[in-house]
N, C-alpha and C positions, 0 to 999 in steps of 0.2 A: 648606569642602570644595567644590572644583569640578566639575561635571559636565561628559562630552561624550559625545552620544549620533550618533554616523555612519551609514550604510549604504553598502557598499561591494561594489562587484560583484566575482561569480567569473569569472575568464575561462574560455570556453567547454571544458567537459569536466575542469575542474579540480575540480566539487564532491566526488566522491571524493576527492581530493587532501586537501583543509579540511577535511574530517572527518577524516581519519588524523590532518594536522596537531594537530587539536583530540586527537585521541587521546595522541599526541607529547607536548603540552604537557602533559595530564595525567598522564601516566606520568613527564614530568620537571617535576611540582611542587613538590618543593624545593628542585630549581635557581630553577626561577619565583620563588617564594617569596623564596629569597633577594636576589635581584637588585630585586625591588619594595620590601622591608622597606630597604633603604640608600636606596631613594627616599623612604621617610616610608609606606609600604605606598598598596593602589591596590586597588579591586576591577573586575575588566573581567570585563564577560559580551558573551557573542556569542549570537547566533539566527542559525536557516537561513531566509532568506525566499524561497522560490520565486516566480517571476514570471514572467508571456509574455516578458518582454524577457531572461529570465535570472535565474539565481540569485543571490544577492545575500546581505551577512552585513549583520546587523544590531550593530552594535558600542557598547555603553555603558561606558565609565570614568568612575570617583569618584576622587579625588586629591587631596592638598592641593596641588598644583602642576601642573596637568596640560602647562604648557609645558614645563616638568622632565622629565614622561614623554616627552613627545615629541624631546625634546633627545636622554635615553636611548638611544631608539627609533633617532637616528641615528647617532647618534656612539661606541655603547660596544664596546670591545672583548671584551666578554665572552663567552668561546663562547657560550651559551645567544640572546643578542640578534644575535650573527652570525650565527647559523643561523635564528633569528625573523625577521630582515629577508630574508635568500633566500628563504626559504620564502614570506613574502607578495610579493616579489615575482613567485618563480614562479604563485601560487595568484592574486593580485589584478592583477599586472603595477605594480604600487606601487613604486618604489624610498622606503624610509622615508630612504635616508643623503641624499636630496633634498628638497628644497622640495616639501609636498604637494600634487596635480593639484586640489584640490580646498579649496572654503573650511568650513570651522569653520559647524557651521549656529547660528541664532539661534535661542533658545530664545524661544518665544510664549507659554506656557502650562506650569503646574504647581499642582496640584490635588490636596491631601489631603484627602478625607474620612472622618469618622467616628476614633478611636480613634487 
């Protein structure tokens, strides 16, 4: 299973925006649902991080292929992920059907204790 854990900023006055979004997505979770389950399924959680510099989403996905998901992310025609991709561009200014502005972080540290 691959993991990737990002943070990504809201552009200014957009954080209303990512929450409705997030709202969106969960109101259409078995569109979601389905479009992930033909990728081998993916679990993605987000957080709100507030910051002096701005607000910012904290974004973790689990996946057996996480280049897969990202592939997805740009190329698919399926309404659900054409409206996914507007939507973070409007909220992040991200184009996903692009080469991402940003690099893949390196994982340092992973630490289970107890149970």
């Amino acid at each position: 299973m691959a993991e990737l854990a990002i943070a990504v900023p809201i552009l200014p006055g957009k954080t209303e925006a990512w929450k409705e979004f997030t709202r969106e997505l969960e109101a259409r979770r078995s569109e979601h649902e389905e479009v992930w389950r033909r990728l081998g399924g993916i679990r993605h959680v987000s957080w709100l991080q507030q910051t002096p510099e701005g607000d910012m989403v904290l974004v973790y996905y689990e996946a057996e292929d996480i280049d897969r998901v990202f592939q997805e992310f740009a190329t698919s025609d399926d309404p659900l992920m054409v409206w996914f991709r507007e939507r973070v561009k409007d909220i992040h200014g991200m184009d996903l059907s692009q080469p991402l502005p940003l690099s893949f972080p390196e994982k340092y540290m992973d630490i289970t204790i107890g149970g």
